[in-house]
VEXSENU-64540 format. One record per residue: x, y, z of N, C-alpha, C in turn. Coordinates in steps of 0.2 Angstrom, whole numbers, plus 5000, padded with zeros to 4 digits. Layout:
REM VEXSENU-64540
XYZXYZXYZ
...
***
This chain:
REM VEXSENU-64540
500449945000500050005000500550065000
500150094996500650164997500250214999
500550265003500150325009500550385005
500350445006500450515006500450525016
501050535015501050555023500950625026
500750635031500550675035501050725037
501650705033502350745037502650735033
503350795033503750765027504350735029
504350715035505250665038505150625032
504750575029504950505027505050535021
505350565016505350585009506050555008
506150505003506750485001507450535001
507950515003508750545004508550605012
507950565015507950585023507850515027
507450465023507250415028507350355024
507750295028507650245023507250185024
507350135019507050095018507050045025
506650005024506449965034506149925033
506349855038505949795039505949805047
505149805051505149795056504849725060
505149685064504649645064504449645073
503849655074503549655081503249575081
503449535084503149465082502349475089
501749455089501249445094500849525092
501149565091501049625090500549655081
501049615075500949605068500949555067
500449555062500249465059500849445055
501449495052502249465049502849565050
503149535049503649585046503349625043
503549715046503349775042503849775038
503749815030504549835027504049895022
504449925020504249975016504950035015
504750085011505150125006504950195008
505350255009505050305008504750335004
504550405003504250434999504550454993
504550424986504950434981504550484977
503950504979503650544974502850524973
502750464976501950404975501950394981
502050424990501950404994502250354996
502350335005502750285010502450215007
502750175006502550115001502750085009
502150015010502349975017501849945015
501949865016501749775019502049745021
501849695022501849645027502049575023
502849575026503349535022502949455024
502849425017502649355020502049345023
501549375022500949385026500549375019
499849335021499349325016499349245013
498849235010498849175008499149145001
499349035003499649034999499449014992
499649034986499149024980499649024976
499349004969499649024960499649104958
499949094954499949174949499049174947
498749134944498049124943497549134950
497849114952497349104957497349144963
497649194962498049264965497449314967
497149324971496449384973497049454971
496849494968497149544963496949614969
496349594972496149644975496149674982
496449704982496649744989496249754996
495849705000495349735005495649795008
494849835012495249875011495349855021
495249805024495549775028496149765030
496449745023497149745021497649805024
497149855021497349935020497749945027
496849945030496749985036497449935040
497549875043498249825046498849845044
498949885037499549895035499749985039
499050005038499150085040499250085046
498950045052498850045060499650035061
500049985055500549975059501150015057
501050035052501450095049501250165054
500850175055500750235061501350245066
500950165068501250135075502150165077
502350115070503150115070503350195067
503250225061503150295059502750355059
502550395065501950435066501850475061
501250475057501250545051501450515046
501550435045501850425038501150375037
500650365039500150325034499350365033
499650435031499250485026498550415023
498450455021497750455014498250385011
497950335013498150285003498050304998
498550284994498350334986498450274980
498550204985498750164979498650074983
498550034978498949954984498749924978
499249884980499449814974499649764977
499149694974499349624978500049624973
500549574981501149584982501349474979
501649454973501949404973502549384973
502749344975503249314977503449244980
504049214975504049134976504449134983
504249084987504949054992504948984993
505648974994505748894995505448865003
505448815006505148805011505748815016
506048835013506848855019506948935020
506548965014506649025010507249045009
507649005008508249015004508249014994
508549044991508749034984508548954982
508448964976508748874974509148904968
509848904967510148894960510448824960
510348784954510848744952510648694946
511148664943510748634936510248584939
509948574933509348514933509648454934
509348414939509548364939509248314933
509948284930509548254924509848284917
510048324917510248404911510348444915
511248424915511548514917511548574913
511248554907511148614902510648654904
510448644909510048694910509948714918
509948774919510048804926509648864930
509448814935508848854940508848904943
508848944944508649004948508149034949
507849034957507349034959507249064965
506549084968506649084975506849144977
506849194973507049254978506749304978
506149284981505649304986505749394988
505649434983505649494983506249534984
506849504985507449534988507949504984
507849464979508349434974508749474969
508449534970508649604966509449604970
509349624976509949634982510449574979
510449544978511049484976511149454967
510849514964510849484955511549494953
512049534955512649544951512749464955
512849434960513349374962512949294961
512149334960511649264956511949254951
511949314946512049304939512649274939
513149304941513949244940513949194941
513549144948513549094951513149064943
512549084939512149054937512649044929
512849094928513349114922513949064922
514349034928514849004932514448924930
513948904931513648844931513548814923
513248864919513148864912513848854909
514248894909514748894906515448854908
515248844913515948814917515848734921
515248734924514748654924514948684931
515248734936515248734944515448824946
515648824949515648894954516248904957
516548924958516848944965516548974972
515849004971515549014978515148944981
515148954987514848894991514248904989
513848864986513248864986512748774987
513048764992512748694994512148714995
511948775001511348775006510948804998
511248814993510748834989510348774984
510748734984510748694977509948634980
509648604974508848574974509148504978
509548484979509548414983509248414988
509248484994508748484999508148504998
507848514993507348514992506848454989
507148414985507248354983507048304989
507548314994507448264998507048285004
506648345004506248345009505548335008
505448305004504648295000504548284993
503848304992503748304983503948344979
504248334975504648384971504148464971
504748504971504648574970504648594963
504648544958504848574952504048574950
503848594945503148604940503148524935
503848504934503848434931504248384937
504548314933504648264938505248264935
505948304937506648264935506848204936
507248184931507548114930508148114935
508448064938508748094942509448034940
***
């Protein structure tokens, strides 16, 4: 949701960006962005139901609103003004929420990357090498065990949308 706030402290290159988590207090992690010009952007990291891109409710309650405003208040006074905007929020994560990069098991010609759960931005220049590294070289120099699909593999039914040969 984004707000027009009530004060002008939260205006980008005065306040930054924030994850707060009150556990008992908030239903998940607050995180949110200053005001770039479209008002204090803030939700609720990992909060809401789990579902498909289809099968995604597109639309915003305005329950939703009001939980996100109460708690933005809460932790910044004067920054959840008037809503001027809200968009449902997706995002894949793995059941560890860690990355998965690594080849397919069955064909290493092709390589996964996945799972980065709205923050995967933060780590693209050293995804992309690792993924670059794998394609073209068949391995990495970075430790990437806790990333790779065998734990995923081996904790249940597969993660994948098909059934690799193994």
């Amino acid at each position: 949701v984004w707000f027009r706030p009530k004060v002008d402290t939260y205006g980008a290159g005065r306040f930054p960006a924030f994850l707060v988590d009150r556990p008992g207090r908030w239903p998940a992690p607050l995180y949110g962005f200053a005001d770039a010009g479209h008002g204090v952007k803030a939700a609720f990291h990992g909060f809401g139901e789990t579902t498909s891109a289809d099968g995604l409710e597109r639309r915003v309650s305005a329950s939703d609103v009001a939980a996100v405003a109460d708690a933005l208040e809460t932790w910044m006074p004067g920054a959840a003004g008037e809503p001027v905007a809200s968009k449902a929020c997706t995002y894949a994560l793995t059941p560890d929420e860690h990355f998965a990069i690594d080849v397919l098991p069955g064909d290493d010609r092709i390589v996964i990357a996945g799972g980065f759960s709205g923050h995967g931005f933060k780590f693209c220049s050293v995804v992309g090498e690792i993924v670059a590294d794998l394609a073209l070289e068949g391995g990495t120099r970075h430790a990437i065990g806790f990333l790779r699909l065998a734990r995923l593999l081996e904790a249940g039914p597969s993660p994948l949308p098909f059934a690799p040969s193994s």
